[in-house]
LOKENU-345092 format. One record per residue (C-alpha): residue number from 1; residue in one letter; z, y, x. Coordinates in pm, whole numbers, plus 50000, padded with zeros to 5 digits. Example, Ala and Ser with C-alpha at 12.3 -4.5 7.8 and 13.67 -1.06 7.14 Angstrom:
# LOKENU-345092
R     i   aa       z       y       x
R     1    A   50780   49550   51230
R     2    S   50714   49894   51367
END
This chain:
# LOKENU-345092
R     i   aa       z       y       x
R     1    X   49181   49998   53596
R     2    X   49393   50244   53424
R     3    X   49522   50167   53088
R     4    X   49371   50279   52757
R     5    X   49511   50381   52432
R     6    X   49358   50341   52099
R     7    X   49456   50571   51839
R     8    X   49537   50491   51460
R     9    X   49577   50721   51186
R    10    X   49765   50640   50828
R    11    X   49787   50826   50503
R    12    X   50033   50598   50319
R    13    X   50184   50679   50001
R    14    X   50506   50883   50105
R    15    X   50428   50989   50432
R    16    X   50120   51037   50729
R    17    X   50174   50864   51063
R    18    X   49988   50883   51364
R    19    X   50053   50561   51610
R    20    X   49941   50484   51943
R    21    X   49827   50128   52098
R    22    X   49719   50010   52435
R    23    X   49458   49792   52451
R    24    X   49707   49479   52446
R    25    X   49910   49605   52137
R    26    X   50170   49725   52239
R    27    X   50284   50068   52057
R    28    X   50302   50308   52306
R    29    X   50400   50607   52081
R    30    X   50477   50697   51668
R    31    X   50468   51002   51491
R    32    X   50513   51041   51112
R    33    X   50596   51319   50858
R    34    X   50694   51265   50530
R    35    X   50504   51407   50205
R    36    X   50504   51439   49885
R    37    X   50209   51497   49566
R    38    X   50250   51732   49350
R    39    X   50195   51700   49015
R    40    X   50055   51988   48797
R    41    X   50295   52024   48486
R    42    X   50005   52085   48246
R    43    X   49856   51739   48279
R    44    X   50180   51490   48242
R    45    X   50102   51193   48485
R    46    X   49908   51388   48744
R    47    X   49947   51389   49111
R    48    X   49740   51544   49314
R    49    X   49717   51475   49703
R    50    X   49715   51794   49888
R    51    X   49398   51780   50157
R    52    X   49440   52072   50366
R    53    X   49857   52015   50386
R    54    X   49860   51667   50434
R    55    X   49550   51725   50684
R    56    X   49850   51983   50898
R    57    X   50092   51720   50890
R    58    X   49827   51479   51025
R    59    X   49752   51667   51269
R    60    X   50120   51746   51376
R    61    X   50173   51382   51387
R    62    X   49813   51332   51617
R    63    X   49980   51643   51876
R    64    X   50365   51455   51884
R    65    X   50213   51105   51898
R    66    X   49954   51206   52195
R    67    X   50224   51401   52412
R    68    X   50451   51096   52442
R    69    X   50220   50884   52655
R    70    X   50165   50954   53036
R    71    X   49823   50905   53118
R    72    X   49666   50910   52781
R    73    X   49334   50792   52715
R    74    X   49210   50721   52371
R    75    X   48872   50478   52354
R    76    X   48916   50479   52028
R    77    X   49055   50599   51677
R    78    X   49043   50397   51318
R    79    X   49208   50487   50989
R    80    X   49405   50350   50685
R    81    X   49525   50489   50412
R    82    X   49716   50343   50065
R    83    X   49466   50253   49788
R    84    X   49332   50387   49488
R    85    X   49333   50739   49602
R    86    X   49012   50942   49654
R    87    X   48823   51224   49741
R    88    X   48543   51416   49563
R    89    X   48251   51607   49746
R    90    X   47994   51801   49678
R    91    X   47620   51787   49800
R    92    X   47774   52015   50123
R    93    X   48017   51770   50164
R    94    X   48344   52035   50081
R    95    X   48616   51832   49900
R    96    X   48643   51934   49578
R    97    X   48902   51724   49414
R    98    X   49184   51444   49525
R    99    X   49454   51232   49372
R   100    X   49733   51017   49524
R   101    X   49721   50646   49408
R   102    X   49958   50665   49131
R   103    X   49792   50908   48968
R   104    X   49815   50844   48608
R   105    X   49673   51166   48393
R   106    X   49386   50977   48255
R   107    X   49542   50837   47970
R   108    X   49320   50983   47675
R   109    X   48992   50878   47920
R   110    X   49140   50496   47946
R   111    X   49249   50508   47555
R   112    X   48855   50647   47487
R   113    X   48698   50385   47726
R   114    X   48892   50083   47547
R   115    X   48792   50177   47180
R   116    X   48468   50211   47246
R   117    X   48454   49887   47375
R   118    X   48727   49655   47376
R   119    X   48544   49406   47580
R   120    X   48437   49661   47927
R   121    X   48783   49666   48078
R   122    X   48773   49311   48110
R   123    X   48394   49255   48245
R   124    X   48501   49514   48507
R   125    X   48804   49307   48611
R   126    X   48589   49024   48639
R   127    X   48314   49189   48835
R   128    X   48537   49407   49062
R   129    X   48881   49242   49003
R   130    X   49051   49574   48870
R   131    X   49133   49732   48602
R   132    X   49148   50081   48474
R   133    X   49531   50082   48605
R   134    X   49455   50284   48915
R   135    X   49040   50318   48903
R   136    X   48821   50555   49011
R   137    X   48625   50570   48641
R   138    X   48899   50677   48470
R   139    X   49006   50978   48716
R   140    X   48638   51080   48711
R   141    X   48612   51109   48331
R   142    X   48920   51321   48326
R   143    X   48735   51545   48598
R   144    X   48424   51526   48321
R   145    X   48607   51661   48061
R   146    X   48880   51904   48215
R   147    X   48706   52019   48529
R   148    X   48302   51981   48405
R   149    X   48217   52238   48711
R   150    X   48346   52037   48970
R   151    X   48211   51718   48738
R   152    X   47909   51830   48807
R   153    X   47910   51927   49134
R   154    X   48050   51574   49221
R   155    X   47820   51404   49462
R   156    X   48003   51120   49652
R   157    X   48339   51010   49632
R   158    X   48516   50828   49914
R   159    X   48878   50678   49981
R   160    X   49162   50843   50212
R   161    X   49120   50640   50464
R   162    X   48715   50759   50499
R   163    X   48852   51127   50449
R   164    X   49080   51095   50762
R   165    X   48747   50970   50951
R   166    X   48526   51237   50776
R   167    X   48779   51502   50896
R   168    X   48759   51403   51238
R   169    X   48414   51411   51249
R   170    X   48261   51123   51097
R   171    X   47997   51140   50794
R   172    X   48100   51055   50471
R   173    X   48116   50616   50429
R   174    X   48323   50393   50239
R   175    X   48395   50011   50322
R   176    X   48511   49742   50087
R   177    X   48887   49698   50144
R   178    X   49003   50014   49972
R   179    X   48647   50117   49820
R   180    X   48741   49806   49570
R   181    X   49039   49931   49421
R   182    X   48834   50250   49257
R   183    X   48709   49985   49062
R   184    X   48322   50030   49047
R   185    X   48268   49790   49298
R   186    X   48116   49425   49273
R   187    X   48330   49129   49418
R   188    X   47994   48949   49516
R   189    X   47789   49170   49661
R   190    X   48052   49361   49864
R   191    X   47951   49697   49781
R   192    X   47889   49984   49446
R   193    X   47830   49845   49128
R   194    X   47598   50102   48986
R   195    X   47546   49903   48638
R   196    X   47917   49900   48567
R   197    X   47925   50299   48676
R   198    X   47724   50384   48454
R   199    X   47881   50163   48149
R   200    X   48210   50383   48212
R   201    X   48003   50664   48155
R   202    X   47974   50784   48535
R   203    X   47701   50927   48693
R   204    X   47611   50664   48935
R   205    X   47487   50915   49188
R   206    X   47851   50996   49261
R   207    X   47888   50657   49427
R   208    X   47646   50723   49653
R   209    X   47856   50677   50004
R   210    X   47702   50437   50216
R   211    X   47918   50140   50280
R   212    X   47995   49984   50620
R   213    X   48198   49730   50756
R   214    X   48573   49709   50885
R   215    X   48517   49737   51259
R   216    X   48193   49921   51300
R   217    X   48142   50216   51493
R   218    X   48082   50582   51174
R   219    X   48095   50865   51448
R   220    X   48334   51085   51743
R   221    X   48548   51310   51686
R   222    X   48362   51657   51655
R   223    X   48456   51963   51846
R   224    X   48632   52155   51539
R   225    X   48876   51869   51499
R   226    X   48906   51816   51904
R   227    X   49029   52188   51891
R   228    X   49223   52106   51586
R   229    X   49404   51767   51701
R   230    X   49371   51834   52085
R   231    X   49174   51512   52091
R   232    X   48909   51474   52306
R   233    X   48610   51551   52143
R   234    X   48316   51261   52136
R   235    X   48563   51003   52106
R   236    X   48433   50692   51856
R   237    X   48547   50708   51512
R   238    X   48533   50291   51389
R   239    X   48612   50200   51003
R   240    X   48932   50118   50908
R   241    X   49030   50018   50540
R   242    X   49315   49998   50295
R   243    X   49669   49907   50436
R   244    X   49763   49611   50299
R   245    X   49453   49454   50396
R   246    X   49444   49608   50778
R   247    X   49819   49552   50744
R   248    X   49711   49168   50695
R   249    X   49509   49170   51032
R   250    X   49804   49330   51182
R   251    X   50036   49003   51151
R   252    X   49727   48832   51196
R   253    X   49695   48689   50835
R   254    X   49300   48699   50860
R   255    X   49260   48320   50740
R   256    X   49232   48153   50391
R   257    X   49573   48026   50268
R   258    X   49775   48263   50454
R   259    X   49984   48501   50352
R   260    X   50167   48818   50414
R   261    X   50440   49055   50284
R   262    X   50469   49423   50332
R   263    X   50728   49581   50257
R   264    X   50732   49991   50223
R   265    X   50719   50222   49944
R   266    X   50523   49981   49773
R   267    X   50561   49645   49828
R   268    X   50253   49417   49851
R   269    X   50209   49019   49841
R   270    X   49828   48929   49990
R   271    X   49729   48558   49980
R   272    X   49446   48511   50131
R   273    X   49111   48323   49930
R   274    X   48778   48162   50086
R   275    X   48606   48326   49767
R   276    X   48706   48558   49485
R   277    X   48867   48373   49173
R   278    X   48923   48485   48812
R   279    X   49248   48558   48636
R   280    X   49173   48453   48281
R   281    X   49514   48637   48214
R   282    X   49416   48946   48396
R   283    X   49782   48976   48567
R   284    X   49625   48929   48916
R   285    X   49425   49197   49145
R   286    X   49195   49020   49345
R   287    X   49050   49235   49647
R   288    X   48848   49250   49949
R   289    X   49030   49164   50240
R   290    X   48862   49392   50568
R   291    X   48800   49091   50685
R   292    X   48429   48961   50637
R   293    X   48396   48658   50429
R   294    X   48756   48638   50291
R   295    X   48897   48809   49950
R   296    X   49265   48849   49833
R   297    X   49496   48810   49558
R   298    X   49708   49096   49555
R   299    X   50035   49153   49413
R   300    X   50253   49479   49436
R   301    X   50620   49553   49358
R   302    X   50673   49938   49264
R   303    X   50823   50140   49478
R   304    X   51142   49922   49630
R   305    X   51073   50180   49934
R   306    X   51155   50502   49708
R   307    X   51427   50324   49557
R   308    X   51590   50271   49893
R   309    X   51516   50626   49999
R   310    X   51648   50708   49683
R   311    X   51966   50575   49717
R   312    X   52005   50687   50074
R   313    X   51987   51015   49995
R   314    X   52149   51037   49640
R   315    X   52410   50833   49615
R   316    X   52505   50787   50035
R   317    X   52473   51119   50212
R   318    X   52735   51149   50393
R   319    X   52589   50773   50565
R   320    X   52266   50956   50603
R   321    X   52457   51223   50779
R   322    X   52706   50999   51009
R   323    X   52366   50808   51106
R   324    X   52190   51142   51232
R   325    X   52537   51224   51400
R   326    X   52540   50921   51563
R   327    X   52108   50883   51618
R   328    X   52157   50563   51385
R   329    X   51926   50432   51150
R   330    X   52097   50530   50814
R   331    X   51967   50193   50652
R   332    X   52100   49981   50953
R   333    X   52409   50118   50823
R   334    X   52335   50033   50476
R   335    X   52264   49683   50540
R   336    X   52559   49627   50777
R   337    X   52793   49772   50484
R   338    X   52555   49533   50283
R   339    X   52625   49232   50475
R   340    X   52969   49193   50365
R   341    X   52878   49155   50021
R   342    X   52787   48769   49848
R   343    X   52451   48688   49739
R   344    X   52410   48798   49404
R   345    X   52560   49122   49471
R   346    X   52903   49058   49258
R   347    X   52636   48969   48942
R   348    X   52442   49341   48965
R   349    X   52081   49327   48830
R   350    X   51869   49626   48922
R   351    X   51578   49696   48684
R   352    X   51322   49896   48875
R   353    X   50974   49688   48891
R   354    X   50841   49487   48653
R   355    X   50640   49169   48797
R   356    X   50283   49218   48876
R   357    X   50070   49261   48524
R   358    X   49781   49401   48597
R   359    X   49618   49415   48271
R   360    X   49934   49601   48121
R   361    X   50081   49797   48382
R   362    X   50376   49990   48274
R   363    X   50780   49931   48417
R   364    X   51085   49964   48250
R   365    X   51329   50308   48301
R   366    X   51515   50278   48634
R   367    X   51899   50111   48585
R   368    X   52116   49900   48748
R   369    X   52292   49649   48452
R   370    X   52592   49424   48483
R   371    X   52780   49683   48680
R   372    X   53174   49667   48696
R   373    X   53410   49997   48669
R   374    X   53618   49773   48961
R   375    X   53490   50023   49302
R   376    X   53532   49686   49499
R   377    X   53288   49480   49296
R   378    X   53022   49765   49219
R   379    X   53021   49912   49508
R   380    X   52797   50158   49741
R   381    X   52726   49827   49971
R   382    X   52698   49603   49669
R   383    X   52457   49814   49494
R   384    X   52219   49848   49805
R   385    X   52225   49482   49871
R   386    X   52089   49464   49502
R   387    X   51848   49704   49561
R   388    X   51744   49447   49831
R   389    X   51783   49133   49651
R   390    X   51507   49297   49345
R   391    X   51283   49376   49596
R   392    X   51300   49022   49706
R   393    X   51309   48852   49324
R   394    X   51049   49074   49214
R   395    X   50847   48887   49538
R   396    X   50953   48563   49404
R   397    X   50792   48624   49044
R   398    X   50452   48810   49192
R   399    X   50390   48489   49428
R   400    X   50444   48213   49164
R   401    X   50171   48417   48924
R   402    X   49988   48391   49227
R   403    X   50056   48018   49245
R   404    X   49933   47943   48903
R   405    X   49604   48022   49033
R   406    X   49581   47902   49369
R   407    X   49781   47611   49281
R   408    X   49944   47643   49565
R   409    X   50280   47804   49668
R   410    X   50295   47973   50008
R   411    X   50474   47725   50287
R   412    X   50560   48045   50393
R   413    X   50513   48418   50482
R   414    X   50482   48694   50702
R   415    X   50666   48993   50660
R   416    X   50623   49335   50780
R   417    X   50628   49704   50713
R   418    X   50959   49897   50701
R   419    X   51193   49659   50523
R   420    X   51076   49388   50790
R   421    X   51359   49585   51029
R   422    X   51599   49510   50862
R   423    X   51749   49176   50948
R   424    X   51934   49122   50612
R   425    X   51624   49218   50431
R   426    X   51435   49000   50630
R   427    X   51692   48696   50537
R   428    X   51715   48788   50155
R   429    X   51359   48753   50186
R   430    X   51387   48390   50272
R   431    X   51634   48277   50099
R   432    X   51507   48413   49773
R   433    X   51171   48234   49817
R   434    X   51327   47939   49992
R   435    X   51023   47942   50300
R   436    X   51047   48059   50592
R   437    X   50978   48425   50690
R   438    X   50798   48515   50985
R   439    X   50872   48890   51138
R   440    X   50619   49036   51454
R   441    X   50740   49228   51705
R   442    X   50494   49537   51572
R   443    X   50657   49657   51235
R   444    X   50393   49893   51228
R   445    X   50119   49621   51095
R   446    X   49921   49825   50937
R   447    X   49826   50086   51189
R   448    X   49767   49783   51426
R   449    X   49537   49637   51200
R   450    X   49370   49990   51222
R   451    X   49415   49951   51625
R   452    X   49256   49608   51630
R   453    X   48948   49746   51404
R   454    X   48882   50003   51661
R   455    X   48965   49754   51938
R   456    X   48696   49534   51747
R   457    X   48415   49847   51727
R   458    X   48389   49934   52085
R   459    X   48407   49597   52226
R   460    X   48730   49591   52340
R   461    X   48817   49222   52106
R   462    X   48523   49016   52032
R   463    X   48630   48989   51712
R   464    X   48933   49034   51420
R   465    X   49038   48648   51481
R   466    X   49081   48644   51896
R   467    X   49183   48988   51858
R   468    X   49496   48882   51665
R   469    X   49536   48589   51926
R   470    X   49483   48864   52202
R   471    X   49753   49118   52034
R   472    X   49967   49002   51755
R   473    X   50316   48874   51815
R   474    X   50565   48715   51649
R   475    X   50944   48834   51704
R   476    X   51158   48601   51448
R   477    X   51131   48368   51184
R   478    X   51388   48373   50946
R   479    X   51499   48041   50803
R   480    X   51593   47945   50396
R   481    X   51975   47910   50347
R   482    X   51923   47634   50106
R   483    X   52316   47670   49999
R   484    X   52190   48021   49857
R   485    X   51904   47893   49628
R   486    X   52131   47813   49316
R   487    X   52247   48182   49335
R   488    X   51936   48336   49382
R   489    X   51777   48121   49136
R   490    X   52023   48221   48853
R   491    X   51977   48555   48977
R   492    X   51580   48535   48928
R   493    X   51633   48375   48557
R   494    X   51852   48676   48439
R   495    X   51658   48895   48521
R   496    X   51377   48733   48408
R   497    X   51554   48735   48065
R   498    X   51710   49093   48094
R   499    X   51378   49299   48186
R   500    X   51162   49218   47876
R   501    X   51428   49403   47669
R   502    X   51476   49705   47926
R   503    X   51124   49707   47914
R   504    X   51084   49714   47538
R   505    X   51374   50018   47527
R   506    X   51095   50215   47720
R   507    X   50792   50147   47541
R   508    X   50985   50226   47212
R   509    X   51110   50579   47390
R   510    X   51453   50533   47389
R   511    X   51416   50533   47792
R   512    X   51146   50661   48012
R   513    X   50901   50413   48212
R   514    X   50985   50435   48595
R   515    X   50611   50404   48573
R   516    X   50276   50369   48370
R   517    X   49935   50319   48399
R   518    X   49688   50555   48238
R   519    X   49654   50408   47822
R   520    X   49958   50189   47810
END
């Protein structure tokens, strides 16, 4: 019987991918085109995500993706997307409005919502387990007051992931994975909470989406977007969700007590939970996993993947360059150049994210302290390796706030995305948290979580758990260097002790946050 292909789509923060599976998980093709949202100078903090661009580059990445496989034949298509970004329609179903998930103009809305009552943001984290940070209610009460045409017009809302299905062909459904981070949704019940809507001040009609499950079978692709995509048209469009939680099914963390690591431009820490719990401090976003029956504490580290970018392209062009001469990987060169340098990185401390506080969101300005006018100790490779080592400290701190809950620190963790390629990343990783650090052979986790949710619509797995036994390999585990734990703990203590006070230079203005949330 010939082979087929199941075909998953992925609006992530920084770029749009399109990757192809067979139906035993292996990737079979990639396509991905970097983007960026645009923020509209007259309202500081906005960013907009641009539907009918983005939608080209999607499609771009469908056409490149399909023409490298011989023989293709697609049984399926599911989407992802990052969180807390959404789309507004109207009763026709046109979008009308969208934001990227750092989206942040809605401080005045977030300011107005807490003075009114100082108690709501708090018996919304406890109902949904978010915050105003990123939410949906928020965003919508900006649209009330700046935009009241297209306020009113507003007659569902759904997440990016849903859009990518609704363009396709699919009607207009949510599901809980990403659906929960807008923040009007109940942790119990698994779907809208219409009560706490219309406390924010929201018209609960907006959340009128229906919601269905991860896995279940919305629609086919319709003939416009067959002519668009060159996809064949009538082929089943199955729920996806949010990526760190399809990224989760992915490595096949889709059990209480495990946990995972993703590392891209954000990166995320998911420990799985038989039931939702409460936070008492607030620090701690729980979620629905796409999983049935299983929630998540969540975690997130801000932007370690821009900062690498970042560096790539600022500060080591001419690597950049050599790598394209030479069809390298610029960061495989980065890491080998990083390699050579001690743990610790000669003493450097980046300051980029704070450690997860969900309550009071905000990071300090963007610096790199401790540095040495000696080129040999503060050097290109010593500085990257830093930029590595944060990403990996920052981890350390998310997952014991995490532990202070659960009571319970990870025995260890899986680790995937696009720092999971790099093998020094990958061992930083581990010797920072001191547990072992499991890599699978698919980096792209996420868009096989989306694969194994189609896979899981049309009967092709039985279900998420003997899918991931069916599909889901592991490639490496990385092992603690236990002779590196003194250095990485003194490492984790100073900058423990050195980001309060970046931090506080920010909030008093002297330097600008790398980022805020809406009211802080």
């Amino acid at each position: 019987m010939p082979m087929r292909h199941i075909l998953a789509l992925d609006a992530g923060t920084g770029s749009g991918r399109a990757v192809i599976f067979d139906e035993n998980g292996n990737q079979v093709a990639a396509a991905s085109r970097e983007w960026f949202h645009k923020s509209d100078p007259r309202y500081p903090g906005s960013m907009d995500f641009d539907l009918n661009g983005n939608w080209e580059l999607l499609v771009a990445c469908i056409r490149q993706a399909c023409a490298q496989v011989p023989n293709l034949d697609i049984a399926a298509i599911s989407t992802t997307s990052m969180g807390e970004a959404f789309v507004v329609y109207d009763e026709k179903g046109d979008e009308i409005w969208a934001c990227a998930n750092v989206d942040a103009r809605a401080i005045e809305q977030v300011q107005t919502l807490r003075a009114a009552d100082p108690d709501l943001e708090h018996r919304l984290y406890l109902r949904t387990g978010q915050t105003f940070a990123l939410g949906a209610a928020p965003r919508l009460l900006w649209i009330k007051q700046h935009a009241p045409e297209l306020y009113q017009r507003a007659r569902s809302i759904s997440m990016l992931n849903d859009w990518i299905a609704y363009r396709l062909g699919a009607p207009i459904v949510v599901e809980p994975s990403n659906s929960g981070t807008a923040g009007v949704f109940n942790l119990f019940t698994r779907t809208w909470d219409i009560d706490l809507a219309e406390e924010c001040g929201i018209n609960p009609a907006i959340f009128s989406a229906p919601v269905h499950q991860s896995g279940s079978i919305i629609g086919s692709v319709s003939q416009a977007a067959a002519e668009q995509t060159g996809l064949r048209p009538g082929i089943p469009i199955v729920v996806g969700g949010r990526d760190a939680q399809l990224g989760s099914i992915g490595v096949g963390a889709v059990l209480p007590g495990q946990a995972a690591v993703f590392g891209g431009t954000f990166w995320q820490q998911e420990v799985n939970l038989g039931e939702p719990i409460s936070d008492p401090s607030g620090r701690i976003r729980m979620d629905f996993h796409a999983v049935p029956g299983v929630w998540q504490a969540e975690t997130i580290v801000f932007f370690p993947g821009f900062a690498a970018r970042w560096f790539r392209d600022a500060i080591c062009p001419d690597i950049k360059a050599l790598a394209e001469q030479n069809h390298r990987d610029p960061y495989e060169i980065l890491e080998e150049m990083a390699s050579n340098v001690p743990a610790g990185s000669n003493g450097i401390i980046p300051i980029f994210s704070d450690a997860m506080n969900y309550s009071h969101w905000r990071h300090a300005a963007p610096s790199f302290l401790n540095l040495s006018v000696d080129p040999s100790v503060a050097s290109r490779a010593a500085l990257f390796r830093s930029l590595e080592e944060n990403a990996a400290i920052v981890t350390l701190a998310n997952l014991r706030r995490i532990s202070e809950l659960t009571h319970k620190f990870p025995s260890h963790v899986i680790f995937a995305s696009g720092a999971s390629k790099g093998p020094l990343w990958c061992q930083i990783l581990a010797d920072v948290l001191q547990i072992p650090v499991h890599t699978r052979v698919v980096k792209e986790a996420t868009a096989l979580g989306a694969a194994i949710c189609a896979g899981v619509g049309i009967g092709l797995y039985s279900g998420f758990s003997e899918a991931v036994g069916q599909v889901v390999r592991e490639e490496r585990v990385y092992q603690p260097d236990s002779q590196k734990a003194a250095v990485y703990q003194d490492l984790y203590e100073r900058w423990l002790a050195a980001y309060p006070i970046q931090l506080e230079l920010a909030d008093r203005g002297v330097t600008s946050h790398l980022w805020c949330a809406p009211g802080e």
